[in-house]
C-alpha positions in Angstrom: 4.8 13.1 -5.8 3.9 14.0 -2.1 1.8 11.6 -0.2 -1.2 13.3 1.6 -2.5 12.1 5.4 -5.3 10.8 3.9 -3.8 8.6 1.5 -2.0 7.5 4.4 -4.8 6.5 6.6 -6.6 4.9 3.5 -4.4 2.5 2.9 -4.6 0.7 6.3 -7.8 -0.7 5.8 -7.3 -2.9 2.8 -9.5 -5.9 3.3 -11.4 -7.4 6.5 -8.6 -9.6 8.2 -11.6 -11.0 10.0 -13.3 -12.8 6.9 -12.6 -16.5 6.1 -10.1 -18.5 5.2 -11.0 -19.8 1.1 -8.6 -23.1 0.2 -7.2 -22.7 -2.9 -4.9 -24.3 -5.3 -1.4 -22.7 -6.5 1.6 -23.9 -8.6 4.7 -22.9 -7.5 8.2 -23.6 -7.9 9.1 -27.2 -6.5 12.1 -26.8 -4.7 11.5 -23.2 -3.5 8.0 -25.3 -1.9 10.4 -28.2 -0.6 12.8 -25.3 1.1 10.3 -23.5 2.6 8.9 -26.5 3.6 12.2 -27.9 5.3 12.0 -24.7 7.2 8.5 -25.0 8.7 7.7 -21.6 7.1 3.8 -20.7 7.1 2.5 -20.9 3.6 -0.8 -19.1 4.2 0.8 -16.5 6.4 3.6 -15.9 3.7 1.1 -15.6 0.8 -1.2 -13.3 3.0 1.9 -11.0 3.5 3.4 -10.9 0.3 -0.5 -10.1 -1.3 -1.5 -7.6 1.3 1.9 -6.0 0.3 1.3 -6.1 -3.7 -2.0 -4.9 -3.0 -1.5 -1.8 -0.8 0.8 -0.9 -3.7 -1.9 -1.4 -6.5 -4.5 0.8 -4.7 -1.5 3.2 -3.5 -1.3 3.9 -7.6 -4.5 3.7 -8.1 -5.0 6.4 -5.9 -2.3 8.5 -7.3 -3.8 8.1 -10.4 -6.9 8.9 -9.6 -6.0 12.2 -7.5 -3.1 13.4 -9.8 -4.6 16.1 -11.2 -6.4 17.9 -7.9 -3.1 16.6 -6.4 -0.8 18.4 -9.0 -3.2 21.4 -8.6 -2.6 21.8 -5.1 1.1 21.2 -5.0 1.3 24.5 -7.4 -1.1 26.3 -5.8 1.3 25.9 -2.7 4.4 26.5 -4.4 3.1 29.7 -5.9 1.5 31.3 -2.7 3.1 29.1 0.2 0.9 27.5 2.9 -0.9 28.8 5.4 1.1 27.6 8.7 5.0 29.1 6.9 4.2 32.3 8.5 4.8 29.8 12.4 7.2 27.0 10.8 10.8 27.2 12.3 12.2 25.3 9.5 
């Protein structure tokens, strides 16, 4: 499936980076917690990271999903009839 502009630019804003930290608790793995530990990594950054990830991929399909028809619509409206800029395209 194509990816639009708009989906593009929609999926920057995910969540206000500016809010506030919430403490929480998580169980994880011991020794992968002692490792990253031994290595000074940052377990709040990492988490923030890995979630902002997951979640720009769970609205990316969400969005898909939600558009897929008026997105499949378009796609064969511009297979059948071409789009309007081929006419000045030198590819």
């Amino acid at each position: 499936m194509r990816t639009t502009r708009s989906e593009r630019l929609t999926m920057r804003h995910l969540y206000d980076d500016t809010a506030s930290k919430k403490a929480t608790n998580l169980s994880i793995n011991s020794e992968l917690l002692a490792k990253a530990r031994k290595l000074n990594i940052n377990l709040s950054a990492t988490l923030e990271h890995a979630l902002e990830d997951e979640l720009r991929k769970a609205e990316r399909a969400n969005w898909r999903e939600t558009n897929k028809k008026a997105i499949d619509k378009l796609n064969k409206l511009a297979d059948k009839n071409g789009l309007f800029s081929s006419a000045y395209r030198d590819f």
